[in-house]
ZATIKE-587577 format. One record per residue (C-alpha): x, y, z. Coordinates in steps of 0.05 Angstrom, whole numbers, padded with zeros to 5 digits, always signed. Example, Ala and Ser with C-alpha at 12.3 -4.5 7.8 and 13.67 -1.06 7.14 Angstrom:
+00246-00090+00156 +00273-00021+00143 
This chain:
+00000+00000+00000 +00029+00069-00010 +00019+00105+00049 +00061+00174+00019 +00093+00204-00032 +00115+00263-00057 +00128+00312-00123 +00193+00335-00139 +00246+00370-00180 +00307+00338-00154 +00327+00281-00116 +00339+00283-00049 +00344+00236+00007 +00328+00290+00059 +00259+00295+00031 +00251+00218+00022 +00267+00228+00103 +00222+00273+00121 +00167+00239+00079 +00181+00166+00110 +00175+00199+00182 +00111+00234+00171 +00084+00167+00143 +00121+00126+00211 +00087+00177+00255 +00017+00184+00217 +00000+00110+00213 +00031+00092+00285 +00089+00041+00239 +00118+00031+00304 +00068-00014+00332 +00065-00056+00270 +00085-00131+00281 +00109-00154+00243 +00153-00109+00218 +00144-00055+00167 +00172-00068+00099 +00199-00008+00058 +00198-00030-00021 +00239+00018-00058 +00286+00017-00124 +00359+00036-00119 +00359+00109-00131 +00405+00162-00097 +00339+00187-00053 +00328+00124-00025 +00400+00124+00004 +00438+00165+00051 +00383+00192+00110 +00348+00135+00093 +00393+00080+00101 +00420+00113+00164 +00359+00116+00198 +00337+00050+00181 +00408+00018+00204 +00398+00058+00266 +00331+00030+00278 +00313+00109+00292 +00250+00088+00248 +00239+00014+00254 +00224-00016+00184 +00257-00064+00143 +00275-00039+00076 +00273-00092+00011 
C-alpha cells in the first residue's frame, strides 16, 4: 500500500526522510508486528538519511 509520496524537481534523500517519518508517525508504523517493509528501487533518494535511519533502527522498518 502506498501510504506517501511526494512531487519533486530533484532528488533528495532529505525529503525521502522527512516523507518516510511523517508516514512512521501518521500511521503509528511503530506498533506494526510484524515489521514494516519499505519496497523501494535503488535510486540516490532512497540512500543516505534513509539507510542511516533505518540501520539505526531510529525508524523501525525493514527496507527490501
Amino acid at each position: 500500500m502506498i501510504l506517501g509520496w511526494r512531487i519533486a524537481l530533484e532528488y533528495k534523500s532529505s525529503m525521502m526522510m522527512e516523507n518516510l517519518r511523517t508516514v512512521y508517525s501518521r500511521y503509528y508504523l511503530e506498533q506494526e508486528d510484524p515489521q514494516t517493509v519499505l519496497l523501494v528501487d535503488d535510486g540516490i533518494e532512497n540512500k543516505g538519511y534513509v539507510c542511516d535511519a533505518i540501520e539505526s533502527e531510529e525508524i523501525k522498518i525493514k527496507r527490501l
